[in-house]
Steps between C-alpha positions, in 0.01 A plus 500: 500500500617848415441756734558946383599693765533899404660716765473869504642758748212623709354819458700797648880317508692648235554337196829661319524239223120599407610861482794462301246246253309811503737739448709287184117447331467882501808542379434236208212751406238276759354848660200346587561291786405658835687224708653192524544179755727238460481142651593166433325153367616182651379185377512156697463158344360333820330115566151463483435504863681786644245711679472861492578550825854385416519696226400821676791376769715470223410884394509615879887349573666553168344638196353826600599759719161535712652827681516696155304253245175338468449176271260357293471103487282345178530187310608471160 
């Protein structure tokens, strides 16, 4: 089973990557966009029976920073 999960920086924590996206898209002649975020997609190839519970522990301990980041866990 194949399990999505999208991290993003929560709102208010500053997100210098997504401003300097921002800033090289209006300098590529992109004027239009009024902000951006940037986060990561991990992807786990895990057995049938793992439960989500272990997955969210999985999230909690290693794969997101919960002080800064929230995540988002879907299957695929």
């Amino acid at each position: 089973m194949k399990v999505r999960i999208d991290v993003m920086l929560k709102n208010g924590v500053l997100d210098p990557q997504g401003e300097a996206i921002q800033h090289a898209l209006g300098t590529l002649g992109f004027d239009g966009v009024q902000g951006v975020r940037q986060g990561k997609v991990i992807e786990l190839d895990v057995s049938e029976g793992t439960s989500e519970e272990t997955i969210v522990e999985m999230c909690e301990k290693l794969l997101a920073n919960t002080v800064i980041e929230s995540y988002k866990i879907s299957k695929v």
